[in-house]
N, C-alpha and C positions, 0 to 999 in steps of 0.2 A: 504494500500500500504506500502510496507516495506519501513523504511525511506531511502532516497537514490536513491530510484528507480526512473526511470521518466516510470508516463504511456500513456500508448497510448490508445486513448478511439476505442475501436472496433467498427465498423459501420455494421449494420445488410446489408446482400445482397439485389438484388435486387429480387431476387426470395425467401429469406425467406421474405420480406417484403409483396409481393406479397400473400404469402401462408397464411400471419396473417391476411391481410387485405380479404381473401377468406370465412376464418373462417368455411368453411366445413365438417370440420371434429376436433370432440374434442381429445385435442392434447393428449398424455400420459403422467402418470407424473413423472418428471423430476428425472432421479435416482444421487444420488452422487457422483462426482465423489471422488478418495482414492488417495491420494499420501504417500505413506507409505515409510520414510529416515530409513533405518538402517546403524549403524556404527559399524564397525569394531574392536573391540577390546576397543573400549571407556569406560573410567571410570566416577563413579558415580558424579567425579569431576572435569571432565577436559572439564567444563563449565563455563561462569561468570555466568553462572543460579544455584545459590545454591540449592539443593535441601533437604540437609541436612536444622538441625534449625540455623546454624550458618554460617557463611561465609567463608570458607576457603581459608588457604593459597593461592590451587590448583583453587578455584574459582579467585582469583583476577590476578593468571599468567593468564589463557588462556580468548580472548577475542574473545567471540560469540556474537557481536550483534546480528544476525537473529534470533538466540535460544533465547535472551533474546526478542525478540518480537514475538516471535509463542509464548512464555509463559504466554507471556500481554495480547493476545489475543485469549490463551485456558488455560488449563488446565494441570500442572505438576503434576506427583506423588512422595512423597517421598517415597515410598516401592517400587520401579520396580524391577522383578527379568527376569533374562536370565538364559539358562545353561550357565556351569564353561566353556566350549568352542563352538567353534562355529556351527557344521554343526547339532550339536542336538537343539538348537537354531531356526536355519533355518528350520528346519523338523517341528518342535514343530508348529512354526508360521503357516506352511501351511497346518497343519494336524487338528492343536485345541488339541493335543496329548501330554502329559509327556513324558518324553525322556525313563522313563522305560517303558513306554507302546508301544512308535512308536521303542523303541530296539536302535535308533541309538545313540548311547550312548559316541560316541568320533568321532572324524572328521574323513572326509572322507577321501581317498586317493584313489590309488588303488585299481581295481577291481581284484576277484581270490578267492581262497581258504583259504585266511587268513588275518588278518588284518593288513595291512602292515604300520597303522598308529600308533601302542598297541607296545607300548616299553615292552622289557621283564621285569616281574616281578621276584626277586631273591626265591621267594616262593609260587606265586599265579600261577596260570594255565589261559589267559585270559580269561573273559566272550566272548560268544556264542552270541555275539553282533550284530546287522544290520550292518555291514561294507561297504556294498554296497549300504545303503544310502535307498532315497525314489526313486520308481520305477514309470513310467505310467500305467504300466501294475502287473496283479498279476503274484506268479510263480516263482520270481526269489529267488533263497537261498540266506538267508544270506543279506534278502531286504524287507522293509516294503512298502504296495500299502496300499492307503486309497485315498478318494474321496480330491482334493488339493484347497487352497483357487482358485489361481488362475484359475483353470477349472472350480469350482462352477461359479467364474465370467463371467468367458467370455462365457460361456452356456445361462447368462443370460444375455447378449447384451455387454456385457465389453468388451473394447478395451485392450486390458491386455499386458502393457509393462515392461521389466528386464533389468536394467542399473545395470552395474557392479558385484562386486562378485555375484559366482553362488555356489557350494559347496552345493549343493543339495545330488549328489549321487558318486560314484565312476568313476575317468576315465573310459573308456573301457564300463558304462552302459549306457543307452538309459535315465537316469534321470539325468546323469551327462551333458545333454542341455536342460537348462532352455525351451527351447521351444516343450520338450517333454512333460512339466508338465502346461502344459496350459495357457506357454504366447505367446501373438500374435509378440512380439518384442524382440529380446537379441541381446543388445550389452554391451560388456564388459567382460562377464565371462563364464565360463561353470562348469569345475571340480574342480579347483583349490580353495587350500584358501588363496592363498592369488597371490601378483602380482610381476613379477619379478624385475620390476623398474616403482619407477612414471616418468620417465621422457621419454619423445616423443623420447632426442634425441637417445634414448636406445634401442627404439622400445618398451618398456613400458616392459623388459625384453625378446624380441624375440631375439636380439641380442646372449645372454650369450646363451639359450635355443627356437632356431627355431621351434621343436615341440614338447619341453618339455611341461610339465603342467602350469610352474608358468610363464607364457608369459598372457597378456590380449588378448580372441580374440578379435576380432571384428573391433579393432581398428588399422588396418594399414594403413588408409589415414591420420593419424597423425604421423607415423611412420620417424624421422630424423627431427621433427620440435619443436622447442622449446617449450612445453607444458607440464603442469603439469597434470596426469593422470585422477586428481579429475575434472579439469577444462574442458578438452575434453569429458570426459563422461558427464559435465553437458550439454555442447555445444551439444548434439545428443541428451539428453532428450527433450529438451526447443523444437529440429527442431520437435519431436514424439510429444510432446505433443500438438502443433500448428497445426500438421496434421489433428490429431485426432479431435482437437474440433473443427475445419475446415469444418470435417465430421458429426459433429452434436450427435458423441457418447459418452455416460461416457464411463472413464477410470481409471482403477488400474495401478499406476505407482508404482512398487516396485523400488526404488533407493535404493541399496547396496552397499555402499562405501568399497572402499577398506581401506583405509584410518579411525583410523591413525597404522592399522595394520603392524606391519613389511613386508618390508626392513622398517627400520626410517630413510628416504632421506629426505633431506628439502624442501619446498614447497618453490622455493626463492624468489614469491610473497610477502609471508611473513616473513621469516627466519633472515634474518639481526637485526631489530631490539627486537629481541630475546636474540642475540647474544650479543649486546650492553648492554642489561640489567643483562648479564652475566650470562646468564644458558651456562651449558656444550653445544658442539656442538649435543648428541645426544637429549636433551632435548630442547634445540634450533627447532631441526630439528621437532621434536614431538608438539611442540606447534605451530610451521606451517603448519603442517596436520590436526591438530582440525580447526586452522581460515580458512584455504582453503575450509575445508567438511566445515564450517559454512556461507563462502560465497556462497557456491553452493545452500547452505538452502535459502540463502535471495536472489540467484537468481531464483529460482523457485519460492518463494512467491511475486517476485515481477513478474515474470511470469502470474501468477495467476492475480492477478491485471490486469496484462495490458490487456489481455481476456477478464477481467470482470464474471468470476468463481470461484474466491474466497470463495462468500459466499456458495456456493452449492458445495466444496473441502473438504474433511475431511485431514487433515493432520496429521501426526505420524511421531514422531521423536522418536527412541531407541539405543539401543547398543544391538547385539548378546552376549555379555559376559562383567563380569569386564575390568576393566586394568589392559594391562599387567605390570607386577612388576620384572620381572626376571633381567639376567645381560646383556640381548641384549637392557635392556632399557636403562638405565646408569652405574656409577661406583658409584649413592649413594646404602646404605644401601640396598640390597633385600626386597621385598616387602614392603616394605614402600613409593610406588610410588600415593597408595592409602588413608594415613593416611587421618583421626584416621579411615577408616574400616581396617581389617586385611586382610591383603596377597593380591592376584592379579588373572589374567586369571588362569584358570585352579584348582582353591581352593573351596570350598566349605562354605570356608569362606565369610563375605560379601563383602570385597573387589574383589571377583572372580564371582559373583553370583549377585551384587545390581547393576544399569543399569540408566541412565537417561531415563527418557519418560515426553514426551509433546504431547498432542493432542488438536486441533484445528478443529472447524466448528463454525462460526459466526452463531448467533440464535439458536445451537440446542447444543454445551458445552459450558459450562457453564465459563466465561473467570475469571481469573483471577485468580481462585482457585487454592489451593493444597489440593490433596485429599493424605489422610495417611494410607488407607485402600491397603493393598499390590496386587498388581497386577503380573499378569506373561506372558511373552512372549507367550503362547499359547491361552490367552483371547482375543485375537483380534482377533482370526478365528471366534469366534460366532459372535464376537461384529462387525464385519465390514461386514459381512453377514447380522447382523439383521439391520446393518443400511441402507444396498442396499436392504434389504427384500427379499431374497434369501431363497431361501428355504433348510436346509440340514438334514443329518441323524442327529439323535441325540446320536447312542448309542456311545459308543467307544471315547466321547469327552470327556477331563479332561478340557477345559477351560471354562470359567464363560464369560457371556455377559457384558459388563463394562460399557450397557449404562447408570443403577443405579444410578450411580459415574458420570460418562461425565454429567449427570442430574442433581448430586447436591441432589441426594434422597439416602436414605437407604434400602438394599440389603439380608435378612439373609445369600443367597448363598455366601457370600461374608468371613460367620464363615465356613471355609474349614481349610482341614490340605493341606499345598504347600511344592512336595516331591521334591527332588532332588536324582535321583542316577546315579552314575558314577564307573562301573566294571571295570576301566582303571586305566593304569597307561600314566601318561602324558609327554611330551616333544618335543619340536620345531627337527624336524630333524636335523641332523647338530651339535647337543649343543651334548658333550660327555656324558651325565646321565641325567637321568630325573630330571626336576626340582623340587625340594623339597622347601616346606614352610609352613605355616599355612595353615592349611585345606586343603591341596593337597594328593593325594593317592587316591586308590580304596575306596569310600564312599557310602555311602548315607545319606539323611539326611532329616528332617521333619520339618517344623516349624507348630506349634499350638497358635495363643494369642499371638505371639511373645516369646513363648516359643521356642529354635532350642535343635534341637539333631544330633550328628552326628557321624556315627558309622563307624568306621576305620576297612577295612576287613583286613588288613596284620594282625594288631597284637589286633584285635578284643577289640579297647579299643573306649568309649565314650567321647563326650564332651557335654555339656551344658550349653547356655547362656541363659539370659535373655535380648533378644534386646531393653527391653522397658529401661532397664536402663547402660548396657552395650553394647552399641551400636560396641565398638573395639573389643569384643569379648575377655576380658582378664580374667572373673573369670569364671572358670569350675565348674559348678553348682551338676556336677553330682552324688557327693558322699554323698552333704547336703541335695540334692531332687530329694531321691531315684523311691519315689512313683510316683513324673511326670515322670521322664526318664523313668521308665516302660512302664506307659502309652502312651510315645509318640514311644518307642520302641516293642509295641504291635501294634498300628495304622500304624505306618510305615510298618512292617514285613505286615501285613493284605493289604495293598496296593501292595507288592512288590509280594506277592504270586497270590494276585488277574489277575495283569496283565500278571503273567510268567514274570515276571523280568528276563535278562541275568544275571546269577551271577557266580560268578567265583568256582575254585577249587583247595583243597590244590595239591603239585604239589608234595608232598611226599606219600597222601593215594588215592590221586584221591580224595575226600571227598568234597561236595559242602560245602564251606566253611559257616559257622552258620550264617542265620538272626538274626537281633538286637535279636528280644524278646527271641530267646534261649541263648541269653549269657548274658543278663543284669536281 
């Protein structure tokens, strides 16, 4: 039981009483249920759960108890990787797919003929990217279909519920509703990435935008009442979830926080003594969106508890992408919002790319541990499959089953190369030029051994670190160690042609612009 929580002992009906005491029929056995927390834009640090070897600054501002007791009682990793932004992220997760394989390679927005989310490049032509996101159906241009977590589940008896962000596919597509892609419940989001305001009295942004995108659906009987947006969506999880196990099914609850994703409004639950401890007002505001998303953690585990399902819940806590570091965050220094990783969302750096993860099931992960062995947002399509025993395709998957690891065993699938590519150019609408910083730009990149490479398609130039001993990414290895950057800019290029990678084109010859291993 989360500390704090009061539970309440559940008392079996009269009629399941009746059905045990009949013993007629041997019962089936009991599948797990998934409570799967994603967070929004969250950095690798903006937890009191160090995941790093040392404690940071970033670890002692923001206070997670809940996070600091799902990690008591599972398992954290310090390698978790995301894509550099979000909605390749979300695809990855329900495909089991690399972002160069499922194409959707930058966030969604608008559906059409063009990707209206791809800032122009002053020299590149954009990649031929999935701009229209993941689809129910095959068929559509310019849109990837593949068999999705949530449909495997709910095929196989899953009650399959979608709290908050959605960013799945394009407005205007039939993926851009979460309940096209196989969940039985959405509230909170559909197309959007993000939400117009946290606050009720705003209409949670339907106010500024009645049928724009960045309004939250779902939620107008909160609409003029004092609530913060993290809080109401958990309030409608807790009634779904009470439903269901009411009903007697397991359940997949995807919780996608919006939070602590831009607008950065304050959660004023939390916000005040923030303020008193003298952070700026927007950094105030940002470290009240972490405690808010981290109460909502330990109000569903305390949830959990009081059911008495606990022990038979797999829980998962991540982030879609780094933190953000740019100037919507504060007025300190750009990208250093993630020190010592370099730069923030959208980089390919690790501060844009490295992610908290904690996962949780009493008796079957292994509690206590940190495992150091790198994991990736698209590992948990096999892994949460193989632990409901779900049956799927196997070809077409880039992720690894992490039950190994959750076991506390050794893995060799586990010696892989983990790609990154991203044909874009990135930036928040609104911001007058793309955000530039470390590791941001049209990229791709490899890690091997904790070896990284990372190939800049503007002006076709390399970097290379050694994360095992340069974790900030400050010496560029690439001149000293010529023969690895080869090799990892041979396996890279051999991946990226493998899957038909979207790649861009110079915008003076037309000329697909060169993979790594023809330039280095």
């Amino acid at each position: 039981m989360f500390p704090g929580s009061h539970s309440k002992i559940k008392l079996l009906s009269v009629v399941g009483i009746l059905f045990l005491l009949m013993g007629c029929k041997k019962s089936q056995p009991i599948k797990p249920n998934i409570l799967f927390i994603l967070a929004d834009d969250m950095g690798w640090q903006d937890t009191s759960v160090p995941f790093g070897p040392e404690t940071t600054v970033f670890n002692t501002r923001y206070q997670t108890p809940a996070l600091a007791y799902l990690a008591a009682r599972g398992m954290k990793f310090s390698q978790a990787y995301s894509c550099a932004v979000c909605s390749p992220s979300r695809v990855s997760l329900l495909t089991g797919q690399n972002e160069a394989r499922h194409g959707v390679t930058q966030w969604t927005y608008l559906s059409g003929d063009e990707p209206l989310s791809d800032l122009p490049h002053p020299t590149l032509t954009c990649a031929n990217w999935n701009w229209n996101g993941l689809q129910p159906e095959p068929g559509m241009k310019h849109a990837v279909y593949e068999e999705n977590l949530p449909q495997l589940l709910k095929d196989a008896g899953y009650k399959t519920m979608h709290f908050g962000k959605g960013h799945f596919g394009a407005a205007g597509t039939p993926g851009a509703d979460p309940k096209n892609l196989g969940f039985d419940v959405r509230i909170g989001g559909r197309d959007a990435g993000g939400c117009g305001s946290y606050r009720g009295t705003e209409n949670f942004g339907a106010k500024a935008h009645p049928n724009g995108p960045w309004r939250a659906w779902d939620m107008d009987k909160y609409f003029g009442k004092d609530i913060h947006l993290t809080e109401a969506l958990t309030l409608e999880a807790k009634k779904e979830i009470r439903k269901v196990v009411d009903e007697g099914q397991p359940f997949f609850c995807y919780f996608a926080h919006y939070a602590p994703h831009t607008p950065i409004e304050p959660d004023e639950r939390f916000a005040q003594k923030y303020r008193e401890e003298g952070l700026t007002e927007s950094e105030a505001a940002y470290a009240s969106l972490i405690e808010g998303m981290d109460k909502s953690v330990g109000d569903l585990l305390s949830l959990l508890d009081e059911l008495n399902i606990a022990d038979n819940t797999i829980v998962v806590f991540t982030s879609d992408n780094g933190g953000l570091s740019h100037s919507r965050r504060s007025m300190h220094p750009p990208h250093t919002h993630n020190a010592p990783l370099s730069s923030g969302k959208g980089a390919h750096h690790e501060g844009g790319i490295r992610v908290p993860l904690i996962a949780a099931w009493p008796g079957r992960i292994t509690a206590g541990l940190t495992s150091n062995t790198p994991a990736m947002i698209y590992d948990w399509f096999p892994t949460l499959l193989d632990l409901a025993e779900v049956n799927y395709k196997l070809e077409n998957i880039d992720g690894v089953s992490l039950i190994p690891l959750l076991e506390n065993r050794t893995d060799p699938a586990f010696r892989r190369n983990l790609i990154w590519h991203f044909p874009n150019l990135w930036g928040p609408l609104g911001l007058p030029e793309p955000v530039q910083g470390p590791g941001m730009g049209p990229s791709s990149t490899i890690i091997k051994d904790n070896l990284k490479l990372i190939y800049y398609y503007s002006d076709q130039r390399f970097e290379l670190f050694d994360l095992t001993v340069d974790l900030g990414e400050t010496s560029n290895l690439v001149n000293t160690s010529v023969t690895q950057a080869r090799m990892l800019a041979r396996e890279l290029t051999d991946y990226l042609k493998t899957v038909d990678a979207p790649m861009l084109r110079d915008k003076k010859t037309n000329e697909m612009v060169p993979y790594p291993a023809e330039v280095l």
